[in-house]
C-alpha positions as CSV (number, residue, x, y, z in Angstrom):
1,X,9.4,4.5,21.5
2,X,6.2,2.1,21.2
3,X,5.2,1.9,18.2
4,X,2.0,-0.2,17.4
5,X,1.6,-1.4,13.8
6,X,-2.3,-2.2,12.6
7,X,-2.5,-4.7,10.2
8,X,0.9,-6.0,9.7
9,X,0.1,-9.0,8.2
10,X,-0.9,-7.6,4.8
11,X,1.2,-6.8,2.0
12,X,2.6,-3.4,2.9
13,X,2.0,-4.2,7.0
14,X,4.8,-6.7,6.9
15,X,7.9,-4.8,5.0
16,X,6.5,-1.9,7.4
17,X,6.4,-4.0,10.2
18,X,9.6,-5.3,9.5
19,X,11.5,-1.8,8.7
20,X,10.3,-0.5,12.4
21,X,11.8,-3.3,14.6
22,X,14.8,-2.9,12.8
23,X,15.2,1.0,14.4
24,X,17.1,0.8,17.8
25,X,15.2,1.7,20.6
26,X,11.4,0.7,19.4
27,X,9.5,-1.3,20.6
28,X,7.0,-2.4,18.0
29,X,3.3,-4.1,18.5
30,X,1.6,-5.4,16.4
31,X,-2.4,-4.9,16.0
32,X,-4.9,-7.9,14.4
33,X,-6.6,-10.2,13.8
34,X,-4.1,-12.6,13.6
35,X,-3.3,-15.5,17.2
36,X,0.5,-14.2,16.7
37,X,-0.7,-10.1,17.3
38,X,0.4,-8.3,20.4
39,X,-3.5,-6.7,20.5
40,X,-6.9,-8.3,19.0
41,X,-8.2,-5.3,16.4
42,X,-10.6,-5.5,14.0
43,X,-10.6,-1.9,12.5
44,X,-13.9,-2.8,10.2
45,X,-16.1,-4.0,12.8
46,X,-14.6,-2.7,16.8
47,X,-16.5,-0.3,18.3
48,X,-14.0,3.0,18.9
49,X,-15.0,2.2,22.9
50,X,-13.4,-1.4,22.3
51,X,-10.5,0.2,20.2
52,X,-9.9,2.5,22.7
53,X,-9.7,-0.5,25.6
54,X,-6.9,-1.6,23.5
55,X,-5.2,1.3,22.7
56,X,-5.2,2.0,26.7
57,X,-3.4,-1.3,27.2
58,X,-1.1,-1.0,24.3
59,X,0.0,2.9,25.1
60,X,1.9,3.2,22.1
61,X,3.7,6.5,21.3
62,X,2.5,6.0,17.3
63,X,0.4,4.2,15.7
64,X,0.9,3.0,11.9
65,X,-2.5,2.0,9.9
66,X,-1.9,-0.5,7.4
67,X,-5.3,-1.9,7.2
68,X,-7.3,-1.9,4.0
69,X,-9.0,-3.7,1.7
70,X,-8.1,-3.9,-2.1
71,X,-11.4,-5.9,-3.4
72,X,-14.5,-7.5,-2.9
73,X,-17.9,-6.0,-2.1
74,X,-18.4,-1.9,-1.4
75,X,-19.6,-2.8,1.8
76,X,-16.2,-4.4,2.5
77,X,-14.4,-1.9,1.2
78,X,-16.3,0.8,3.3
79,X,-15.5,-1.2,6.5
80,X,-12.0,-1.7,6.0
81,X,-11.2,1.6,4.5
82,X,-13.8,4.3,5.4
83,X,-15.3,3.4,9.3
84,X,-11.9,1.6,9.9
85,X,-9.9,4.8,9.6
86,X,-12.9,7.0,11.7
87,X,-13.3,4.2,14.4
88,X,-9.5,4.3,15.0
89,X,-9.6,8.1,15.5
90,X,-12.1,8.6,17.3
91,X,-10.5,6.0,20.2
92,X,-7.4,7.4,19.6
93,X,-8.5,11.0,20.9
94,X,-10.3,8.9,23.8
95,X,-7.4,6.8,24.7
96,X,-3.9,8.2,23.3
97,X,-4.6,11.5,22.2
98,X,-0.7,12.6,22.7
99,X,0.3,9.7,19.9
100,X,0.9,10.3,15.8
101,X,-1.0,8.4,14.2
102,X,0.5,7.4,10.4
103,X,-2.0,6.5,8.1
104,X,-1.6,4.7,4.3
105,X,-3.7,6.6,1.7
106,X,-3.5,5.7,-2.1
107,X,-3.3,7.7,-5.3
108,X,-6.4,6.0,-6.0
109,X,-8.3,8.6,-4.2
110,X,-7.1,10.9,-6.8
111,X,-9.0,9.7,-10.1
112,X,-8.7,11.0,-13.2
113,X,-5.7,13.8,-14.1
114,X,-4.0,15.5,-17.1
115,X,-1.8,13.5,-19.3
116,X,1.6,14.2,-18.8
117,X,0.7,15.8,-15.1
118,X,2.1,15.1,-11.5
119,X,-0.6,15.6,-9.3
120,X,0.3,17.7,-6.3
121,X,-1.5,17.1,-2.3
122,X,-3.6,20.2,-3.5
123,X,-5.2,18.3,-6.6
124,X,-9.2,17.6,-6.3
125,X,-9.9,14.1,-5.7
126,X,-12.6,12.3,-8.1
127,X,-12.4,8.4,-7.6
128,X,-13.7,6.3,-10.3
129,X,-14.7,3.3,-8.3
130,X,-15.4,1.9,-5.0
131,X,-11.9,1.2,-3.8
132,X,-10.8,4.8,-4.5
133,X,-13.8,6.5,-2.6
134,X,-13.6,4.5,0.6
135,X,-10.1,4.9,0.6
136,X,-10.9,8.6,0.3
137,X,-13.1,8.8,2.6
138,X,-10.8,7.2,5.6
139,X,-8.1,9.9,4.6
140,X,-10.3,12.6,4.8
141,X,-11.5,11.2,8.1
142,X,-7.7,11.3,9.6
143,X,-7.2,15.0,8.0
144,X,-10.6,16.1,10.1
145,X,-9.3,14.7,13.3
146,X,-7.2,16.9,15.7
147,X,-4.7,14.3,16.4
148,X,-1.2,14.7,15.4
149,X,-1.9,12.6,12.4
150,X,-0.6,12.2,8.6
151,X,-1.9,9.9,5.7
152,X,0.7,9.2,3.1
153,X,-1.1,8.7,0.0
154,X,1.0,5.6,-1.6
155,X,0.9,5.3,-5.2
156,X,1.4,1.6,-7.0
157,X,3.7,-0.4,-4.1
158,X,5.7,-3.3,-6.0
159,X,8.1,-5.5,-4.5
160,X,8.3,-9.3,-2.3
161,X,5.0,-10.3,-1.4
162,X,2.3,-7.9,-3.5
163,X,-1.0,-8.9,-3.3
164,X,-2.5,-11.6,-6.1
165,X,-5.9,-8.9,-6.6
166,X,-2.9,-6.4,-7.9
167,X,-1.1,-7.2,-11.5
168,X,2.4,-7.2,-10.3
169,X,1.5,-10.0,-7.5
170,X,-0.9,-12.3,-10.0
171,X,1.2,-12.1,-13.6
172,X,4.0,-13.3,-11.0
173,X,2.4,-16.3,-10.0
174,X,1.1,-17.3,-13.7
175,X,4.8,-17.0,-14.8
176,X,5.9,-18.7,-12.1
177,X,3.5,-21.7,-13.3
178,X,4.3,-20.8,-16.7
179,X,8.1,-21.1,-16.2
180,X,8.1,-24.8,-13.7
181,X,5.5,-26.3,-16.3
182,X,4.9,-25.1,-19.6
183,X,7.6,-22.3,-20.6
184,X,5.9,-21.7,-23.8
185,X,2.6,-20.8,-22.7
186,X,0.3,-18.0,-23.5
187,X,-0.4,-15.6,-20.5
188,X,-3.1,-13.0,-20.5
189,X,-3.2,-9.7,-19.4
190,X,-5.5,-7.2,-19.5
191,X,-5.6,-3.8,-20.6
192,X,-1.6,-2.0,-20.6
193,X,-1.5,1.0,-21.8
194,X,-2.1,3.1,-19.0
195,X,0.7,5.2,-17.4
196,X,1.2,4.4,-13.4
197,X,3.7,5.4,-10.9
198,X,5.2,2.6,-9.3
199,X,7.2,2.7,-6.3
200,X,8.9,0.4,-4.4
201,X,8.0,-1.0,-0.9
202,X,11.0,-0.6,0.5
203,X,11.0,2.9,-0.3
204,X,7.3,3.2,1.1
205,X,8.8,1.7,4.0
206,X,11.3,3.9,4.3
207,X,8.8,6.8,4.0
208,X,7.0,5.5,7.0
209,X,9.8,5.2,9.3
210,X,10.6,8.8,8.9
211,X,6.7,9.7,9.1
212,X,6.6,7.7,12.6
213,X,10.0,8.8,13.9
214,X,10.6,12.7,12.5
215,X,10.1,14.8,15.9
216,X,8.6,17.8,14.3
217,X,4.9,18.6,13.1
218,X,4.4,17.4,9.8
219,X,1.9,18.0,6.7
220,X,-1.4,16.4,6.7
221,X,-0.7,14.4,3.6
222,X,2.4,13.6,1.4
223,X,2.3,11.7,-1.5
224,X,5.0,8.5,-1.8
225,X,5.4,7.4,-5.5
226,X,8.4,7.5,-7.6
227,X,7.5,10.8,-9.4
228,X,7.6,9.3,-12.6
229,X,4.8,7.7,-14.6
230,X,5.6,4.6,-16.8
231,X,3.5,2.4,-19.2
232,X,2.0,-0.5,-17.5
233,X,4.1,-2.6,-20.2
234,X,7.3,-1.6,-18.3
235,X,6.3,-3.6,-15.4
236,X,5.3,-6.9,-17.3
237,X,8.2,-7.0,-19.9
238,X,10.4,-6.4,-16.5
239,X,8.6,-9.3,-14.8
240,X,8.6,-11.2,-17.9
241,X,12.3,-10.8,-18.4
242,X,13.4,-11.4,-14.8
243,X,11.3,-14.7,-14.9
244,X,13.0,-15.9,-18.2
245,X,9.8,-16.7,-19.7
246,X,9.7,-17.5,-23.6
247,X,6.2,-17.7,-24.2
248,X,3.5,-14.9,-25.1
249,X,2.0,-12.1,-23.1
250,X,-1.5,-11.4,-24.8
251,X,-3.4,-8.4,-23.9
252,X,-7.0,-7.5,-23.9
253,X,-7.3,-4.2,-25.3
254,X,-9.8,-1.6,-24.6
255,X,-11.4,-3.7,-21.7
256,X,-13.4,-0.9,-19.3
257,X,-12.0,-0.4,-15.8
258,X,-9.7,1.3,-14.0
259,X,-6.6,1.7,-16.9
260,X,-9.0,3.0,-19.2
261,X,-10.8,5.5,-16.8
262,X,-7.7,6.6,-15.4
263,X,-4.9,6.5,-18.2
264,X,-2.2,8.0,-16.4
265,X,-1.2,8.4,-12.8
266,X,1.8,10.6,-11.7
267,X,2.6,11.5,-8.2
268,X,4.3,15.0,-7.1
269,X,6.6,14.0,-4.5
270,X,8.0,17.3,-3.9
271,X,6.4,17.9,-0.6
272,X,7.5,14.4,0.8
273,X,11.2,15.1,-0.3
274,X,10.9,18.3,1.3
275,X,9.6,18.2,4.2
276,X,10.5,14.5,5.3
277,X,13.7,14.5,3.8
278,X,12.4,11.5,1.9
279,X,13.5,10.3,-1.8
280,X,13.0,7.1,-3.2
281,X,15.7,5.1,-4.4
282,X,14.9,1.8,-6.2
283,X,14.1,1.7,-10.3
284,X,11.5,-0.3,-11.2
285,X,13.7,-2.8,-12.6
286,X,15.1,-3.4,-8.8
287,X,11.0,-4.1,-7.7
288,X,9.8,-6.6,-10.1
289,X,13.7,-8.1,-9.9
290,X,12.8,-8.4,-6.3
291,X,9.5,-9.6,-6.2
292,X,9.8,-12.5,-9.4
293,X,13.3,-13.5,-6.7
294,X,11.0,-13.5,-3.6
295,X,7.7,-14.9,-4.8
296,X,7.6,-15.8,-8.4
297,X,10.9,-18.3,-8.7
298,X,9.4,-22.0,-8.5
299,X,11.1,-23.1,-6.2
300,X,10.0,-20.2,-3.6
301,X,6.4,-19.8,-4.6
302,X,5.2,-23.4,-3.0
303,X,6.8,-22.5,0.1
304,X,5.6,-18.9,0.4
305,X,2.1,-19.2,-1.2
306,X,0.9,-20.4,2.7
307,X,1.9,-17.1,3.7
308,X,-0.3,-15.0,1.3
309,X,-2.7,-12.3,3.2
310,X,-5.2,-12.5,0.2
């Protein structure tokens, strides 16, 4: 099975990457913009004519969509998340219109829901901000498309590697200063009292694997999260406690953005455990353990930080 793999370079792209050269008999591509990619793609800015050149070459039996972008301007985010997603479809149905294609959504799109709710695939979607509404609009441009295609709509990935624009990824590398220069320092924070679903990246991983690999016709869109909502609190006393830091954590309360406009965040995963027989396995605990080990430690960040896709 050839399975080609866009954007494996990023945070979520390389565990992915990684998890499907591991299955025997795959042969996995990978798609970039980086001198080490099997094909040249540049999902924000190809034309679907180019895309589909490549895509002819490649003639992979699945294709994985990893590529996104978390910040900077709307127009970046529209690129990368909304024309990237309708680009790649539409040279898909030109070039490989037989292949799955298995794209990564994100709770994001959801916006605001009920305290105490798990929001279901079926739940209206009403993004607060940029990043949720071009995200939104890429997924709803794989649903229109008559390719056998899924999105899985991740919720808050945590593990080796996360991203420095995401909390998890940038209060590990100020307690990794923290804890190789001044252990008693004060590190800020902003705003934690929102509720969020984390889940682990090697259970989104896992998630994908079966998405690619499962024979049969599967739903448009399954939501990967943990199923259980937490206070943002959980994550930084866990990553404070795995990094052995002594000093202070001060947060900014009542700061306007996302945690504020969305105070909770709770994924239904129902549908995924049904029909792809998926269920996540890691505790929170075992994702910040895992990322403070992989990144955060002094004596691995210096020699990792080269390696960081943001």
């Amino acid at each position: 099975m050839r399975i080609l793999v866009l954007g494996s370079t990023g945070y979520l792209g390389r565990h992915i990457a990684e998890r499907l050269h591991a299955l025997p008999d795959v042969r996995l591509l990978r798609g970039g913009r980086a001198p080490s990619d099997d094909l040249r793609v540049d999902l924000a800015h190809m034309t679907p004519a180019a895309l589909a050149e490549q895509l002819t070459r490649a003639e992979p039996d699945a294709v994985v969509n990893c590529v996104g972008a978390v910040g900077g301007s709307a127009l970046a985010l529209a690129e990368a998340n909304s024309r990237g997603p309708a680009a790649l479809c539409e040279a898909m149905r030109s070039a490989v219109p037989d292949a799955r294609l298995v794209h990564l959504g994100s709770a994001a799109e959801y916006g605001p829901t009920g305290i105490g709710e798990r929001t279901t695939e079926e739940a209206c979607a009403r993004p607060v901000a940029p990043y949720g509404a071009t995200k939104l609009a890429g997924t709803l441009a794989v649903l229109d498309t008559r390719l056998d295609s899924l999105v899985l709509r991740v919720t808050n990935p945590v593990g080796p590697g996360a991203s420095r624009a995401g909390l998890p990824g940038r209060l590990t590398a100020e307690l990794g200063r923290a804890v190789a220069r001044t252990p008693h320092a004060t590190v800020h924070v902003g705003d934690l009292s929102a509720y969020r679903d984390f889940v682990d990246v090697r259970d989104v991983t896992h998630a994908v694997a079966l998405a690619v690999t499962l024979p049969s016709r599967l739903p448009r869109l399954l939501n990967i999260g943990s199923g259980r909502a937490v206070p943002v609190r959980d994550l930084v006393h866990g990553l404070v406690g795995a990094a052995g830091f002594t000093g202070r954590v001060e947060e900014t309360l009542g700061k306007v953005g996302r945690s504020v406009a969305v105070p909770w965040q709770c994924a239904d995963i129902g549908a995924a455990e049904r029909d792809l027989g998926w269920t996540p396995v890691h505790s929170l605990r075992d994702s910040v353990t895992a990322l403070w080990a992989a990144d955060g430690m002094p004596h691995t960040r210096s020699a990792s930080a080269a390696g960081d896709p943001r």
